[in-house]
Backbone as ProteinMPNN parsed JSONL, in Angstrom:
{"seq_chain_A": "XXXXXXXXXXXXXXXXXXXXXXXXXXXXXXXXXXXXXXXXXXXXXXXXXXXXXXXXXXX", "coords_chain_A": {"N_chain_A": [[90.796, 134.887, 115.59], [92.118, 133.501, 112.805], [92.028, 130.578, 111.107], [94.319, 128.035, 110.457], [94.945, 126.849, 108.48], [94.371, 127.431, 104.953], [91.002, 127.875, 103.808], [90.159, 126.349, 101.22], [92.153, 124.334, 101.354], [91.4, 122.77, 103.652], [89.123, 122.018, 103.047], [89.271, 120.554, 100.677], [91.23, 118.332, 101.468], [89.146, 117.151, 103.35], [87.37, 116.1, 101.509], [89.374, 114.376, 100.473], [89.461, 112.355, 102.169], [86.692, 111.607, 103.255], [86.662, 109.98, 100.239], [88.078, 108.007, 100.232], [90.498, 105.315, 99.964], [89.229, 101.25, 100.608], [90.105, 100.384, 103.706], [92.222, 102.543, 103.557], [92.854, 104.447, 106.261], [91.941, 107.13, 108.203], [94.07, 108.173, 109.836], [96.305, 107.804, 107.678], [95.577, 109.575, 106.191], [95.999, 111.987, 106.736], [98.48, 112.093, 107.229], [99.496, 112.23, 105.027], [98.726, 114.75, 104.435], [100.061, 116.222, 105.907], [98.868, 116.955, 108.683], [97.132, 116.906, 111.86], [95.898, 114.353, 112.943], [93.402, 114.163, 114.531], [92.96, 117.324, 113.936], [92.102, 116.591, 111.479], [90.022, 114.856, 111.912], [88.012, 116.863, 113.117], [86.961, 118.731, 111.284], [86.217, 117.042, 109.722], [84.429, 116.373, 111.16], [82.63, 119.313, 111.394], [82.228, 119.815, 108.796], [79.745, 117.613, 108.259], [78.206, 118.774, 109.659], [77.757, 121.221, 109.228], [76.763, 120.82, 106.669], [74.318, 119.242, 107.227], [74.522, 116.662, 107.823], [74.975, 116.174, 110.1], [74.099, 115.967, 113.614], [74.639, 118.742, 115.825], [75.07, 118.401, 118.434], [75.693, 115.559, 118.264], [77.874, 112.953, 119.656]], "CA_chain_A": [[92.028, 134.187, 115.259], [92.616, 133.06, 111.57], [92.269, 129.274, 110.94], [96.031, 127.829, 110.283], [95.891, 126.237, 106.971], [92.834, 127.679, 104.126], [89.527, 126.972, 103.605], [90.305, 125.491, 100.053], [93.243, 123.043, 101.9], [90.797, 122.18, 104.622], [87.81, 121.317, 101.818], [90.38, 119.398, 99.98], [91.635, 117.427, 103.264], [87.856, 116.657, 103.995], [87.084, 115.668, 100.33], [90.103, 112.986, 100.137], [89.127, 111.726, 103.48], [85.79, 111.077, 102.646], [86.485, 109.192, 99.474], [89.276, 107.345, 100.236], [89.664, 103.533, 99.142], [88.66, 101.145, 101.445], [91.717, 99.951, 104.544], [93.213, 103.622, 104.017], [92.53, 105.503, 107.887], [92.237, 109.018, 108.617], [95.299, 108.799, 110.138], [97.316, 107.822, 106.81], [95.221, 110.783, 104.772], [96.452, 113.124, 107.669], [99.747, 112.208, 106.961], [99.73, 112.543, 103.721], [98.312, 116.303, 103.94], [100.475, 116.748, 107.076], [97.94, 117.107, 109.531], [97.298, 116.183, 113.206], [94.144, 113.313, 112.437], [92.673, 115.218, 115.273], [91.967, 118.428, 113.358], [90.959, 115.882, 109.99], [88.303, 114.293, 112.588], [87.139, 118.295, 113.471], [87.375, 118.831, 109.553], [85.183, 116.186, 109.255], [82.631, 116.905, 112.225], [82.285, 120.355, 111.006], [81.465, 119.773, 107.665], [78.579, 117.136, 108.285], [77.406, 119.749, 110.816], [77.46, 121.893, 107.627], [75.567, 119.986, 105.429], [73.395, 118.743, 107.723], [74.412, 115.094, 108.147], [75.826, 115.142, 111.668], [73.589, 116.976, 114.525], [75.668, 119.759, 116.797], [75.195, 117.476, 119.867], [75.831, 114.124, 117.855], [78.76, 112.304, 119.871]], "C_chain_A": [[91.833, 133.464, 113.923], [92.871, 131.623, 111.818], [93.791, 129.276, 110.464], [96.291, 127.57, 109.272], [94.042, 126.952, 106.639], [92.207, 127.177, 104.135], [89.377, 125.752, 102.167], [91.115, 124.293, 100.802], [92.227, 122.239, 102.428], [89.743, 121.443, 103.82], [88.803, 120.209, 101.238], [90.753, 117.951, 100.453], [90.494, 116.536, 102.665], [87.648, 115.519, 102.28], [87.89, 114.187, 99.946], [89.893, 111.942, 101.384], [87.921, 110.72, 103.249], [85.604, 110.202, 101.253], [87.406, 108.173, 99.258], [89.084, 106.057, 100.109], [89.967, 102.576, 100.86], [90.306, 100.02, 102.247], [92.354, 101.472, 104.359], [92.331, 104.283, 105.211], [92.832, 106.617, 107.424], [93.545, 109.294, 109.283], [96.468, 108.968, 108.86], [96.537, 109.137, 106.024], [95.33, 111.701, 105.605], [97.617, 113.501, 107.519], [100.581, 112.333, 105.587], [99.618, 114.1, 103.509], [99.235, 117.077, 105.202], [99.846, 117.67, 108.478], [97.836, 116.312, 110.438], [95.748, 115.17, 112.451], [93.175, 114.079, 113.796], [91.866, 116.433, 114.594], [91.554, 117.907, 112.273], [89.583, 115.478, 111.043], [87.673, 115.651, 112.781], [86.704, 118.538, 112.268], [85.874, 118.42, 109.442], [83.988, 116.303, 109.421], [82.135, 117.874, 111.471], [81.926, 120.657, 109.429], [80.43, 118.874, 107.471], [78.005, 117.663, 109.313], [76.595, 120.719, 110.038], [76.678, 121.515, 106.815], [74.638, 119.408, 106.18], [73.115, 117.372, 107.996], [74.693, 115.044, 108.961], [74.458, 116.679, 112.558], [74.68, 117.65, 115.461], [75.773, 118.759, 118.169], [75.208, 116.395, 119.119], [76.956, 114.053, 118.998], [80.187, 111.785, 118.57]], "O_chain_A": [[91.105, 132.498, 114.154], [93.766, 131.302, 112.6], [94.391, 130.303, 110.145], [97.399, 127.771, 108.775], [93.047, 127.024, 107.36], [92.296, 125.977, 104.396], [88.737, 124.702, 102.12], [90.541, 123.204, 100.771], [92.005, 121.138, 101.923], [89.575, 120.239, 104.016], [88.831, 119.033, 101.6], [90.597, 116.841, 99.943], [90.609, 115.603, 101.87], [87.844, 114.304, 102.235], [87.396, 113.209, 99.384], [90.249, 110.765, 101.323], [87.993, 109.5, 103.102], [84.492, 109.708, 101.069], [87.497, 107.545, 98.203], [87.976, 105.519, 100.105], [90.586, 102.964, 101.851], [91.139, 99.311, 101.682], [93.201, 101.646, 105.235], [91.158, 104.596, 105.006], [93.635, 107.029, 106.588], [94.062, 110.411, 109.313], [97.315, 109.861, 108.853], [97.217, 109.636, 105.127], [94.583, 112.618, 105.265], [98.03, 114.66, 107.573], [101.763, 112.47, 105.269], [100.245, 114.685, 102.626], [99.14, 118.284, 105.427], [100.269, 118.683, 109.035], [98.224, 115.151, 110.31], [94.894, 115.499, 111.629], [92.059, 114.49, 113.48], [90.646, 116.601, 114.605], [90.602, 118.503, 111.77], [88.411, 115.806, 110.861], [86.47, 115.555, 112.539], [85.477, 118.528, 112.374], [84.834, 119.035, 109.208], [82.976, 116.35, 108.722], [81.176, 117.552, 110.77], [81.393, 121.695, 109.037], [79.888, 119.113, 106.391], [77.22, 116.956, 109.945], [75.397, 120.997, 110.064], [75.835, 122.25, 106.301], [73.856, 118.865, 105.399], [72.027, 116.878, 108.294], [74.916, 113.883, 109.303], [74.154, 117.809, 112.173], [75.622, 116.937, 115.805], [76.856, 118.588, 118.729], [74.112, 115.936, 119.44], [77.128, 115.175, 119.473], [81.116, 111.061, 118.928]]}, "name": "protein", "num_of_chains": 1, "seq": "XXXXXXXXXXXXXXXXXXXXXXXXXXXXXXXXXXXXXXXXXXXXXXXXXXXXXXXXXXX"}
């Protein structure tokens, strides 16, 4: 099954998420990209799973 939105969008997402200034939530940079904050938090997981900052069994 084909992810819903691209891999460039989804990098993008993750990228403004992660540098965002400090008091803006993941929920307002969800709503800005029109995204559930649910799949930004998966977004998120899955790219420090990727790089090697989050372990597969982290919490």
């Amino acid at each position: 099954m084909p992810e819903p939105y691209p891999k460039e969008f989804r990098e993008d997402v993750v990228r403004v998420a992660r540098n965002r200034e400090p008091g803006v939530t993941l929920e307002q940079v969800a709503a800005d990209f029109r995204v559930h904050p649910a799949s930004l938090t998966k977004w998120l997981r899955r790219t420090d799973i990727a790089e090697g900052t989050r372990s597969v069994w982290a919490d």
